[in-house]
PDB file of the backbone (N, CA, C, O) and the ligand in Angstrom, with CONECT records:
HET     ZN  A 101       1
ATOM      1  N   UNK A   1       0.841  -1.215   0.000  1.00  0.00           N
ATOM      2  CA  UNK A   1       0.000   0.000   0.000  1.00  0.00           C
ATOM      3  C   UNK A   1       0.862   1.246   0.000  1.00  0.00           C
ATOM      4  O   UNK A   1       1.828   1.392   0.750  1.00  0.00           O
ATOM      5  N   UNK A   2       0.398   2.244  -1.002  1.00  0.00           N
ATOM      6  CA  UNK A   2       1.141   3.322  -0.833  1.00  0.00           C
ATOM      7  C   UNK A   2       0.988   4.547   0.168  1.00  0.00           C
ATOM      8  O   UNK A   2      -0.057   5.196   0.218  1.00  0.00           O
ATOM      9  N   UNK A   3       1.847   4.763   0.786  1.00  0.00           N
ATOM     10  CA  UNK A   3       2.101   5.866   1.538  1.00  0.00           C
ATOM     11  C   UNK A   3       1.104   7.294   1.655  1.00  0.00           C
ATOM     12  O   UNK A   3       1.311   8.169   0.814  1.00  0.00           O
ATOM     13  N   UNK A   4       0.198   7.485   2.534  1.00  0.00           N
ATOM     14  CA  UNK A   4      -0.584   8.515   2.299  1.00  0.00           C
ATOM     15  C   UNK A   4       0.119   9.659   1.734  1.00  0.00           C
ATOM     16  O   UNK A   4      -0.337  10.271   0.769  1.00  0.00           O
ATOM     17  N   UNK A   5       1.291   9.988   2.344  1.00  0.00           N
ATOM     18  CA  UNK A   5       2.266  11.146   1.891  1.00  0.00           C
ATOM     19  C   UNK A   5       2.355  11.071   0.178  1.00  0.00           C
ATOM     20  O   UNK A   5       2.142  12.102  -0.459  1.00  0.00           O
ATOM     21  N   UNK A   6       2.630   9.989  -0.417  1.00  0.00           N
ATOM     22  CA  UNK A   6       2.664  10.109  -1.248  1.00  0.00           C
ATOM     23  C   UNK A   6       1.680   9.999  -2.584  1.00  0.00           C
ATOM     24  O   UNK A   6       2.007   9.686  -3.729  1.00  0.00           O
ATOM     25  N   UNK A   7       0.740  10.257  -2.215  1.00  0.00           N
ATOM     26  CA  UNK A   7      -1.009  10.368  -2.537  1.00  0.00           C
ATOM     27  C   UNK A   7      -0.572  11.677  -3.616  1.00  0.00           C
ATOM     28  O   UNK A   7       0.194  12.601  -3.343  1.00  0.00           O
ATOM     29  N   UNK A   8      -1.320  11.442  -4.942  1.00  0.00           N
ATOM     30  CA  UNK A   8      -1.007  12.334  -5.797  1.00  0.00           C
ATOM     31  C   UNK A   8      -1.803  13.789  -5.660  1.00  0.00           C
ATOM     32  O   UNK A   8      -2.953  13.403  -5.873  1.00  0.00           O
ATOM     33  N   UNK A   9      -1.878  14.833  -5.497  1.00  0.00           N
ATOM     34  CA  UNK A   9      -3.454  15.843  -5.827  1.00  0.00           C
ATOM     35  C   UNK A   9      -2.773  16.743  -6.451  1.00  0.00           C
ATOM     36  O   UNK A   9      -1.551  16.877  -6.385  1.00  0.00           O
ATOM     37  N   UNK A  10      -3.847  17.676  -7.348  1.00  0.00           N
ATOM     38  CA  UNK A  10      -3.466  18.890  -8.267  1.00  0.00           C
ATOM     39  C   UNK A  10      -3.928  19.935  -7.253  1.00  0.00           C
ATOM     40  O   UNK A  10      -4.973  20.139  -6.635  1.00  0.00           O
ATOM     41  N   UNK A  11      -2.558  20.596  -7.343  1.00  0.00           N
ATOM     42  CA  UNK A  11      -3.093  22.007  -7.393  1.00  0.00           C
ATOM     43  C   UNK A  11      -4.011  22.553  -7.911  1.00  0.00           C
ATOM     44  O   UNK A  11      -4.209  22.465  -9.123  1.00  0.00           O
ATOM     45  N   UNK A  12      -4.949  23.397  -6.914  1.00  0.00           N
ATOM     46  CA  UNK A  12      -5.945  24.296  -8.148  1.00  0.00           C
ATOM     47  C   UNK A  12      -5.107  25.969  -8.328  1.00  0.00           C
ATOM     48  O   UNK A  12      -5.753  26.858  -8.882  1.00  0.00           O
ATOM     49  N   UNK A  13      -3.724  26.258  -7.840  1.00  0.00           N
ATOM     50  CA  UNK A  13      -3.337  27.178  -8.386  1.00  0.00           C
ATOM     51  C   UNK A  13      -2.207  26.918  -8.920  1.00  0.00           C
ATOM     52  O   UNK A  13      -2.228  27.510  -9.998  1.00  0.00           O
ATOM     53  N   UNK A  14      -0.969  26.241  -8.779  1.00  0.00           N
ATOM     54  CA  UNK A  14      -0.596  26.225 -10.584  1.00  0.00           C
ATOM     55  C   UNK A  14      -0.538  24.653 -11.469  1.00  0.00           C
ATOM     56  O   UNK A  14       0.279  24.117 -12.217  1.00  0.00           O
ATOM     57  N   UNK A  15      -1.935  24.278 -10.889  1.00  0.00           N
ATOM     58  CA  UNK A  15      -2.449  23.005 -11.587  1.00  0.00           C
ATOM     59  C   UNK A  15      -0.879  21.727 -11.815  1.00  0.00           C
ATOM     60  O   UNK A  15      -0.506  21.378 -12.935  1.00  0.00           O
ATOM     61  N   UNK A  16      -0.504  21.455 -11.083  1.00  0.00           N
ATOM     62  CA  UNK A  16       0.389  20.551 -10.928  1.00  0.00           C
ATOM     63  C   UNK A  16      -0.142  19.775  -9.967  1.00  0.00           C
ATOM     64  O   UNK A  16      -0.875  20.089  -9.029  1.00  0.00           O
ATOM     65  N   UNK A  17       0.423  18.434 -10.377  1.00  0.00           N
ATOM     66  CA  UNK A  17       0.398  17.603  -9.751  1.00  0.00           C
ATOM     67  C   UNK A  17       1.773  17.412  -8.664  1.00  0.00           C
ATOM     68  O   UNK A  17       2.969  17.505  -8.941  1.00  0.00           O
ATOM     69  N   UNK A  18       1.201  17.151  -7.509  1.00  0.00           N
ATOM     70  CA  UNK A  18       2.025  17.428  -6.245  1.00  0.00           C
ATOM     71  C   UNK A  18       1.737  16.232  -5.385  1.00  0.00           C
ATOM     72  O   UNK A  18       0.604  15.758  -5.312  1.00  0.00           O
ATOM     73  N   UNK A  19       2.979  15.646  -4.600  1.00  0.00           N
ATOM     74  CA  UNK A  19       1.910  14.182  -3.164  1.00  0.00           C
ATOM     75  C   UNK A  19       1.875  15.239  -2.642  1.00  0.00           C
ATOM     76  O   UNK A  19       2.445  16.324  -2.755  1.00  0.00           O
ATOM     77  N   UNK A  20       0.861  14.636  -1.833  1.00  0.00           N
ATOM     78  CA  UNK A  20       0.225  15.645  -0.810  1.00  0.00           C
ATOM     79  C   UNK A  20       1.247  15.511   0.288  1.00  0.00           C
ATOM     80  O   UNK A  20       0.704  15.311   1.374  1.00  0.00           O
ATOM     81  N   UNK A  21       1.828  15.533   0.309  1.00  0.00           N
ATOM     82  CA  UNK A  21       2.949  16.236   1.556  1.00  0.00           C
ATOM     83  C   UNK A  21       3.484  17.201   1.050  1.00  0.00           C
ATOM     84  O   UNK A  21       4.423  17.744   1.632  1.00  0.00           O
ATOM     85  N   UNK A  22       2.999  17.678  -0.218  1.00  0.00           N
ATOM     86  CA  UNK A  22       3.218  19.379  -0.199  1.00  0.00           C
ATOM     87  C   UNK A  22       2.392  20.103  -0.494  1.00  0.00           C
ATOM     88  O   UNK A  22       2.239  21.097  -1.203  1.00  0.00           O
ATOM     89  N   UNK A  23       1.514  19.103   0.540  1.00  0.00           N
ATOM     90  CA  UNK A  23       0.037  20.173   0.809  1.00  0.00           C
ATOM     91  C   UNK A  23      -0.210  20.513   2.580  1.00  0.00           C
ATOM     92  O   UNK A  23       0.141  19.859   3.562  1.00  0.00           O
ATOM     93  N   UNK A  24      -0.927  21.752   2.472  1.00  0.00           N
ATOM     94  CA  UNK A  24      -1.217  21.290   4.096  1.00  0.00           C
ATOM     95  C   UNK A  24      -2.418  21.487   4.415  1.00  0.00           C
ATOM     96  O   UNK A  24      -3.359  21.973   3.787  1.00  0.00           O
ATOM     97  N   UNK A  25      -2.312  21.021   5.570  1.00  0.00           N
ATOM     98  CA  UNK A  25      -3.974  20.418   6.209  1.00  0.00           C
ATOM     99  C   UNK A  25      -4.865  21.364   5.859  1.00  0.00           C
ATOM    100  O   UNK A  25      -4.590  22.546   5.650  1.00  0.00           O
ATOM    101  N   UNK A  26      -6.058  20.803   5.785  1.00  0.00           N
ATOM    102  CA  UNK A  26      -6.897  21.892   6.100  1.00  0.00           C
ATOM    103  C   UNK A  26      -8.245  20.891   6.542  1.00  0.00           C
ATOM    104  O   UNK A  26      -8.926  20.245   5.746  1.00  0.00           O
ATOM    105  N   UNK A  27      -8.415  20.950   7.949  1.00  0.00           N
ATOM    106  CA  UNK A  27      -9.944  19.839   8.366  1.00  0.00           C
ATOM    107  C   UNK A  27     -11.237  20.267   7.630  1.00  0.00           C
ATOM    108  O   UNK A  27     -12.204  19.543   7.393  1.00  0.00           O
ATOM    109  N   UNK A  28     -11.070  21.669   7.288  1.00  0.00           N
ATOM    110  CA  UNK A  28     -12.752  21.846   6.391  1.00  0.00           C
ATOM    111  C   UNK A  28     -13.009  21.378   5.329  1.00  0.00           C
ATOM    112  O   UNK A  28     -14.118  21.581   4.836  1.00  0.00           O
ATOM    113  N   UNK A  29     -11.836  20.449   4.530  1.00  0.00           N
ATOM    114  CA  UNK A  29     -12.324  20.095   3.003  1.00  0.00           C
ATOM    115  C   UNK A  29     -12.483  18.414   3.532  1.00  0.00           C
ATOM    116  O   UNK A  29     -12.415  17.825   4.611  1.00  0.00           O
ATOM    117  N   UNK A  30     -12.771  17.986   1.874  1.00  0.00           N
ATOM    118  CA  UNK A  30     -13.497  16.766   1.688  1.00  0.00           C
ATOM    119  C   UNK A  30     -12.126  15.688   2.465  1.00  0.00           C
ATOM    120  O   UNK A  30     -12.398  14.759   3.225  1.00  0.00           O
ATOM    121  N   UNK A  31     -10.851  16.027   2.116  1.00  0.00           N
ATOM    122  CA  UNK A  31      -9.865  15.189   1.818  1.00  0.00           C
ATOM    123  C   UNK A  31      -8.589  15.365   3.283  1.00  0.00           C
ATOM    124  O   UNK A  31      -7.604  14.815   3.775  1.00  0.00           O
ATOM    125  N   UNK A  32      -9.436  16.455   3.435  1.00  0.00           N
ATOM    126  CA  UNK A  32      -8.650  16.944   4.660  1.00  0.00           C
ATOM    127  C   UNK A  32      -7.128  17.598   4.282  1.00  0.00           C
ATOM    128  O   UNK A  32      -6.300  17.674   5.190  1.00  0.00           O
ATOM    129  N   UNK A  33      -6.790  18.058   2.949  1.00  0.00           N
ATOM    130  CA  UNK A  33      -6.051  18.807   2.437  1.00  0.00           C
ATOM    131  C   UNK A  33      -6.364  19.854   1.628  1.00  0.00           C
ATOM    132  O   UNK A  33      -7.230  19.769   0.757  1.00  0.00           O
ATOM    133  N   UNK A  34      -5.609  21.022   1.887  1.00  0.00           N
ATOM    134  CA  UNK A  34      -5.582  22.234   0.947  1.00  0.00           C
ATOM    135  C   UNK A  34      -6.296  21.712  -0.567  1.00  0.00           C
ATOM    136  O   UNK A  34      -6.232  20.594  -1.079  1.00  0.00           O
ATOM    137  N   UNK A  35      -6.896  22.784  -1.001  1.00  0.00           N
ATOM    138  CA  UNK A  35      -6.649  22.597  -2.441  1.00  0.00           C
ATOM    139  C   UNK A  35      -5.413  23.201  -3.452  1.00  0.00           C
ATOM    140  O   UNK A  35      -5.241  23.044  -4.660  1.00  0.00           O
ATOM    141  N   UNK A  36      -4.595  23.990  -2.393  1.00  0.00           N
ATOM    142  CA  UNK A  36      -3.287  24.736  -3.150  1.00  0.00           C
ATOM    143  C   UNK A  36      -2.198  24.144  -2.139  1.00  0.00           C
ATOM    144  O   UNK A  36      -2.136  23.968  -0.923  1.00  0.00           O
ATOM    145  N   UNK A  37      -1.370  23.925  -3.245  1.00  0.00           N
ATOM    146  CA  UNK A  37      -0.152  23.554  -2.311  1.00  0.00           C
ATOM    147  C   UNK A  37       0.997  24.117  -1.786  1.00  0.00           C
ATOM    148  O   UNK A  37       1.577  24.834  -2.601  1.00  0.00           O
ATOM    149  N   UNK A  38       1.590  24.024  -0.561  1.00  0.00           N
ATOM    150  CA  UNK A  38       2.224  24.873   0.566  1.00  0.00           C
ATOM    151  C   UNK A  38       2.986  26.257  -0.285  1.00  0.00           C
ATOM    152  O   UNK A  38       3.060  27.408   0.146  1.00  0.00           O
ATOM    153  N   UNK A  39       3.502  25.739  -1.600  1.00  0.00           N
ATOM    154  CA  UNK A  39       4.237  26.839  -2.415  1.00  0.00           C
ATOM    155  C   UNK A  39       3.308  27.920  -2.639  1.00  0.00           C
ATOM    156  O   UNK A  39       3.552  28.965  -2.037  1.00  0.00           O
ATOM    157  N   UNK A  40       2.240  27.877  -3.422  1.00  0.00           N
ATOM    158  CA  UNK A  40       1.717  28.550  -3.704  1.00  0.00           C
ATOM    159  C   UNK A  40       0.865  29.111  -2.748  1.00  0.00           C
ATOM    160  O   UNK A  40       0.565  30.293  -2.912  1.00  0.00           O
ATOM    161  N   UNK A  41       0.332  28.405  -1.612  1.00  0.00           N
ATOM    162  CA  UNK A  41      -0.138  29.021  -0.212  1.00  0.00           C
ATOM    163  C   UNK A  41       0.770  30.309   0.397  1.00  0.00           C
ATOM    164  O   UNK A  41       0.347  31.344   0.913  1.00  0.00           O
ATOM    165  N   UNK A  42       2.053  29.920   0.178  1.00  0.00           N
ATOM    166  CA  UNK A  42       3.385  30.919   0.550  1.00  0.00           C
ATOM    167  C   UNK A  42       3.034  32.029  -0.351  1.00  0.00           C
ATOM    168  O   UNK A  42       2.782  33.091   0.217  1.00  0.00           O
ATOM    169  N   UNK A  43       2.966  32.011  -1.611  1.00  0.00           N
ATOM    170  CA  UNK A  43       3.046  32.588  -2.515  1.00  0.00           C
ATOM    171  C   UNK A  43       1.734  33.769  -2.249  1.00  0.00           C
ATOM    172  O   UNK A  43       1.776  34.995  -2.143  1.00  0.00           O
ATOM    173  N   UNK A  44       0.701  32.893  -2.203  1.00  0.00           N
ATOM    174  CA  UNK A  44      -0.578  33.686  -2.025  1.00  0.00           C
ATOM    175  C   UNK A  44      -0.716  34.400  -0.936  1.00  0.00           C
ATOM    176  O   UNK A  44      -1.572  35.284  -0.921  1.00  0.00           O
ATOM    177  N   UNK A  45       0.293  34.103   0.463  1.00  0.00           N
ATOM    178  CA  UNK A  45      -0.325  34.796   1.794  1.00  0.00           C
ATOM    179  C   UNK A  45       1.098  35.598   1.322  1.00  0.00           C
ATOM    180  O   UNK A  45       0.513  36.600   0.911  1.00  0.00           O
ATOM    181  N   UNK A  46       1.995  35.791   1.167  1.00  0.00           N
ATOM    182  CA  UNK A  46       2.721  36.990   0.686  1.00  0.00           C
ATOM    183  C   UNK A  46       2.045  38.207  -0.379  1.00  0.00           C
ATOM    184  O   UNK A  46       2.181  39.427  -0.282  1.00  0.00           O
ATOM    185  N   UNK A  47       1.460  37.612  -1.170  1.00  0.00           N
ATOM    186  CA  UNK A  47       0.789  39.255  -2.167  1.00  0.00           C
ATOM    187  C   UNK A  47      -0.546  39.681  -1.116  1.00  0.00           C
ATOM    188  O   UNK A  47      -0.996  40.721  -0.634  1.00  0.00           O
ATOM    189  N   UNK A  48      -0.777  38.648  -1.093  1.00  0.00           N
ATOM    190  CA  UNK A  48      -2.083  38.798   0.010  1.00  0.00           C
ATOM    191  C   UNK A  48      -1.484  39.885   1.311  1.00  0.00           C
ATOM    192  O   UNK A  48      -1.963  41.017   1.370  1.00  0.00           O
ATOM    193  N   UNK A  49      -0.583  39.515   2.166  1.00  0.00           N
ATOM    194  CA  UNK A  49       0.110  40.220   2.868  1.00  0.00           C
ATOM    195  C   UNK A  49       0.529  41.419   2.190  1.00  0.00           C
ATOM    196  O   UNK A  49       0.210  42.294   2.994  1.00  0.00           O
ATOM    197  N   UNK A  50       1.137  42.083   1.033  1.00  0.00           N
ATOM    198  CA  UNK A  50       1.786  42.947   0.288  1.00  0.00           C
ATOM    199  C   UNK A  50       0.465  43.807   0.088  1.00  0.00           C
ATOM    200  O   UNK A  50       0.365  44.983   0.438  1.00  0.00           O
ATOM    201  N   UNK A  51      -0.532  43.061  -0.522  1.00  0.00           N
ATOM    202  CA  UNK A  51      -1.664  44.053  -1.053  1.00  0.00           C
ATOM    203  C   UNK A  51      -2.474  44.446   0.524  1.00  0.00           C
ATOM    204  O   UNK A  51      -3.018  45.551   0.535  1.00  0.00           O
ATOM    205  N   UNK A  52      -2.542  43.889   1.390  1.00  0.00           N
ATOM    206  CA  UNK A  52      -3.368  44.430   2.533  1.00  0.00           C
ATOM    207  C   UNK A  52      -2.708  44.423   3.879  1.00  0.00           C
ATOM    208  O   UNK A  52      -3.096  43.995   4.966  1.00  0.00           O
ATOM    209  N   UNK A  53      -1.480  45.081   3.465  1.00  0.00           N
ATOM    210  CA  UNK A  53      -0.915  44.870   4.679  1.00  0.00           C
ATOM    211  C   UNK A  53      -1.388  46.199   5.594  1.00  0.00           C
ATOM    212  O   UNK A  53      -1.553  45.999   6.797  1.00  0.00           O
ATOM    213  N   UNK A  54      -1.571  47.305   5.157  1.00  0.00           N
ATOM    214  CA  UNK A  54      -2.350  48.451   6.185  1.00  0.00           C
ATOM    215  C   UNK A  54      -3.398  47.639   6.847  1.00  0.00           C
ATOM    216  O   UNK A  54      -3.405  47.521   8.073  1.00  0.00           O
ATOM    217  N   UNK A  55      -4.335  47.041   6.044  1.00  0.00           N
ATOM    218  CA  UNK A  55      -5.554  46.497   7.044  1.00  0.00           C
ATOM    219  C   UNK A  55      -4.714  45.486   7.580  1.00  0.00           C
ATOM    220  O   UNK A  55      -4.919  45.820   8.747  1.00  0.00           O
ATOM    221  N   UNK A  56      -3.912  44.493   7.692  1.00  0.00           N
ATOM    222  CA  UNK A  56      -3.409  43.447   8.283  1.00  0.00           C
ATOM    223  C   UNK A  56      -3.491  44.298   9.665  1.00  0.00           C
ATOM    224  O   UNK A  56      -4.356  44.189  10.534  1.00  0.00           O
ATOM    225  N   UNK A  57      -2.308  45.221   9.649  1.00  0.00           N
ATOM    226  CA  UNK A  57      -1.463  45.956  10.434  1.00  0.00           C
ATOM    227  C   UNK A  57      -2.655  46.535  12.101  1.00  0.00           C
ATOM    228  O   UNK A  57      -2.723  46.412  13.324  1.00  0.00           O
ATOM    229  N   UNK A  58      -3.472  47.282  10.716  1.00  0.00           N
ATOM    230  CA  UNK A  58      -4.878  47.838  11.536  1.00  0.00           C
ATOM    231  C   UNK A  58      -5.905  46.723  12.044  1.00  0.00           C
ATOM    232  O   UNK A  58      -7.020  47.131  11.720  1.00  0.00           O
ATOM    233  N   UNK A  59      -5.950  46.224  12.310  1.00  0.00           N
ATOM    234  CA  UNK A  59      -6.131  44.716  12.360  1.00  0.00           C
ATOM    235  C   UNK A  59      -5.737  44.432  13.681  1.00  0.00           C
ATOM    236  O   UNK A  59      -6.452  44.534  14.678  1.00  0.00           O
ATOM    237  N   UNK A  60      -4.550  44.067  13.636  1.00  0.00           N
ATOM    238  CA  UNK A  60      -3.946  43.270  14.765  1.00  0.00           C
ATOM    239  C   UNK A  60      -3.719  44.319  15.734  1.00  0.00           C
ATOM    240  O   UNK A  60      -3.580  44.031  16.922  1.00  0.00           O
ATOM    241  N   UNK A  61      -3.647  46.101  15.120  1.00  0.00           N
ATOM    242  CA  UNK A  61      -3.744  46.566  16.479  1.00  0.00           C
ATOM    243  C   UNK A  61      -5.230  46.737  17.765  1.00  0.00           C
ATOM    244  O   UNK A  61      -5.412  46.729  18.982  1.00  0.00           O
ATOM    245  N   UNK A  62      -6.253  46.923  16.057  1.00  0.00           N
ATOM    246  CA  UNK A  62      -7.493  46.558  17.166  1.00  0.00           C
ATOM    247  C   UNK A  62      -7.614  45.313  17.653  1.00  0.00           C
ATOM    248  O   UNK A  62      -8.215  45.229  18.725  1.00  0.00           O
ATOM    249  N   UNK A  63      -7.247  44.409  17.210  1.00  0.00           N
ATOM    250  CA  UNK A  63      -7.262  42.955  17.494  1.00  0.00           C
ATOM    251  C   UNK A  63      -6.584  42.944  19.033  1.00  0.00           C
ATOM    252  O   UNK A  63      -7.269  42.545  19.975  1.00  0.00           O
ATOM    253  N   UNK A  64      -5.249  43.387  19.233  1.00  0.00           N
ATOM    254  CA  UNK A  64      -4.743  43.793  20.287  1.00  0.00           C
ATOM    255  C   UNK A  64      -5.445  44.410  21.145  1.00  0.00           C
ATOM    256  O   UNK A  64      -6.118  43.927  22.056  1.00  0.00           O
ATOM    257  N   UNK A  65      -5.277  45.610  20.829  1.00  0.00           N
ATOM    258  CA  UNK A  65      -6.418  46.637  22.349  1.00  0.00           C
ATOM    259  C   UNK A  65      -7.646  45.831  22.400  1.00  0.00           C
ATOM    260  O   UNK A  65      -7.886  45.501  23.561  1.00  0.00           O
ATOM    261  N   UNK A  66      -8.504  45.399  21.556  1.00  0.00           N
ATOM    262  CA  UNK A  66     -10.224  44.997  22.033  1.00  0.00           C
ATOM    263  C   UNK A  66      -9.112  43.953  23.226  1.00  0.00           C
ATOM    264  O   UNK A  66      -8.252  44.394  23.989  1.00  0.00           O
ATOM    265  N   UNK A  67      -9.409  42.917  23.076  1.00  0.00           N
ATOM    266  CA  UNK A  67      -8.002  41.927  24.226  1.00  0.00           C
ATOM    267  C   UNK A  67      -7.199  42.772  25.208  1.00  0.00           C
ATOM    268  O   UNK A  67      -6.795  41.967  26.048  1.00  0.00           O
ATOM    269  N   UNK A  68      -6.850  43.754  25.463  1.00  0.00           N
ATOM    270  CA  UNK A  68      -6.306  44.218  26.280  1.00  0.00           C
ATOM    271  C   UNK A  68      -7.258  44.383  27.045  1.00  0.00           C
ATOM    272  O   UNK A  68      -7.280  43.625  28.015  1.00  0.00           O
ATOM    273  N   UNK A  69      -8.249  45.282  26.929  1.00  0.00           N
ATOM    274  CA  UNK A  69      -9.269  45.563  27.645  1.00  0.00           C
ATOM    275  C   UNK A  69      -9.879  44.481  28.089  1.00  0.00           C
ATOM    276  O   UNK A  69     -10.129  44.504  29.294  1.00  0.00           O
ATOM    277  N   UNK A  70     -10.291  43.268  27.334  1.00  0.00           N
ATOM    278  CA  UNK A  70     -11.030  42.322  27.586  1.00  0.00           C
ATOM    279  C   UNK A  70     -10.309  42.190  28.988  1.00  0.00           C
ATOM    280  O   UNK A  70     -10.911  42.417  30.037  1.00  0.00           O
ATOM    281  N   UNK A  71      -9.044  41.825  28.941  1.00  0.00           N
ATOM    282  CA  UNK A  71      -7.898  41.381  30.286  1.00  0.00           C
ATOM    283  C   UNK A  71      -8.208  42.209  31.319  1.00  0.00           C
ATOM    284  O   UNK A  71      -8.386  41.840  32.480  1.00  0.00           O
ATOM    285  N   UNK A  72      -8.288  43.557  30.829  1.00  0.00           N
ATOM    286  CA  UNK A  72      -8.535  44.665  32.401  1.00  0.00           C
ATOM    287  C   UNK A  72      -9.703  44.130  32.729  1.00  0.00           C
ATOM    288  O   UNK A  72      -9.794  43.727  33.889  1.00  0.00           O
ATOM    289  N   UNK A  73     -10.632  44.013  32.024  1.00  0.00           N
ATOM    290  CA  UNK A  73     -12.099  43.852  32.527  1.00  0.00           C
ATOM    291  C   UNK A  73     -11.887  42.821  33.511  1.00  0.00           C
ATOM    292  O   UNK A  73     -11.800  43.068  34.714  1.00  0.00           O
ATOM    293  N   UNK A  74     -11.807  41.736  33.042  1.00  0.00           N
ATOM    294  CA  UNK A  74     -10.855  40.257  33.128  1.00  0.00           C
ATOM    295  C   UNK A  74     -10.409  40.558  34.732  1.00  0.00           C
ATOM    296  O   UNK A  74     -11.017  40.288  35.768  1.00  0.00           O
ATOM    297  N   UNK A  75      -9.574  40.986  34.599  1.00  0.00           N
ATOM    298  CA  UNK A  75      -8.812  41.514  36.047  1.00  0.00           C
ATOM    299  C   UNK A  75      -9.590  42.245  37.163  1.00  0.00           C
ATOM    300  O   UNK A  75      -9.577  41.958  38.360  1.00  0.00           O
ATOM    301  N   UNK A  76     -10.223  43.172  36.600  1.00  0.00           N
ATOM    302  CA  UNK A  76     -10.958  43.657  37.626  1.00  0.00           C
ATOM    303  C   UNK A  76     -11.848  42.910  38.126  1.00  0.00           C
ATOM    304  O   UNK A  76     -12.116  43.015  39.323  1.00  0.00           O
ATOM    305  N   UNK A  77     -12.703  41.703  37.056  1.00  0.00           N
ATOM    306  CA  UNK A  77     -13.979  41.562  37.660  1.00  0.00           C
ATOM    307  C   UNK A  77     -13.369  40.450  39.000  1.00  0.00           C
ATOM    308  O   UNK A  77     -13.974  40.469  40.071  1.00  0.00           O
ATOM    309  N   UNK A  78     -11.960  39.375  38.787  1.00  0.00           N
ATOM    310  CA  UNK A  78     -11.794  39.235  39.793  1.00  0.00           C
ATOM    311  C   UNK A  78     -11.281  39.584  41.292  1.00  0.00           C
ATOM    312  O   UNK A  78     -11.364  39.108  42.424  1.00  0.00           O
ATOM    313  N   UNK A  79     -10.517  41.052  40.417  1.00  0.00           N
ATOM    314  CA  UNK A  79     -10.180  41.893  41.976  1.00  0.00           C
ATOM    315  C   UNK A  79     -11.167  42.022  43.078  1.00  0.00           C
ATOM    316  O   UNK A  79     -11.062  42.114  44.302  1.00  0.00           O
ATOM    317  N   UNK A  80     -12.297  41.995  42.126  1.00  0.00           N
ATOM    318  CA  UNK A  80     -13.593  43.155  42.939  1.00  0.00           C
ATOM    319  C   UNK A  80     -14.005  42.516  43.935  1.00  0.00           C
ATOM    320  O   UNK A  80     -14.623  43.151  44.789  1.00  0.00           O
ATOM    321  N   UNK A  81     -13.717  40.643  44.173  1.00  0.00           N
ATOM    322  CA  UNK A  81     -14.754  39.948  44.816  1.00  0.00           C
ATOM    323  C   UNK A  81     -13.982  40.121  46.222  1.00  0.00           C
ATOM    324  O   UNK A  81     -14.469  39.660  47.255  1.00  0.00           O
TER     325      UNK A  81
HETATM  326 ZN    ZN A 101       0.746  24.989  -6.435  1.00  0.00          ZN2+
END
């Protein structure tokens, strides 16, 4: 029996055939792998990153403070008792 690793799947972005050990997980699909493989995942969260990196940026700082606060709240509500 052959090796799950070495299980053939296409890319759906640059349509090659790849084993899926140069894919990575993903539990929401049918197969339990990406449909793009790790290269082009790289590839895509870099322009992806390049083209939105202000909102990334703006992002993680509200992402940050809402969580900070959550923590004070957090903190206080057990100081108070
Ligand atoms: Zn690919």
């Amino acid at each position: 029996m052959k090796q799950e690793n070495e299980r053939l799947k296409k890319c759906s972005a640059c349509n090659k055939l790849k084993t899926v050990g140069e894919f990575g997980k993903h539990k929401q699909s049918k197969d339990g792998i990406r449909n793009i493989c790790k290269a082009c995942d790289r590839k895509r969260r870099r322009v992806y990153y390049q083209n939105h990196r202000e909102k990334i940026l703006q992002y993680q700082k509200k992402y940050y403070r809402k969580h900070k606060d959550q923590r004070i709240m957090y903190q206080r509500k057990y100081s108070n008792r």
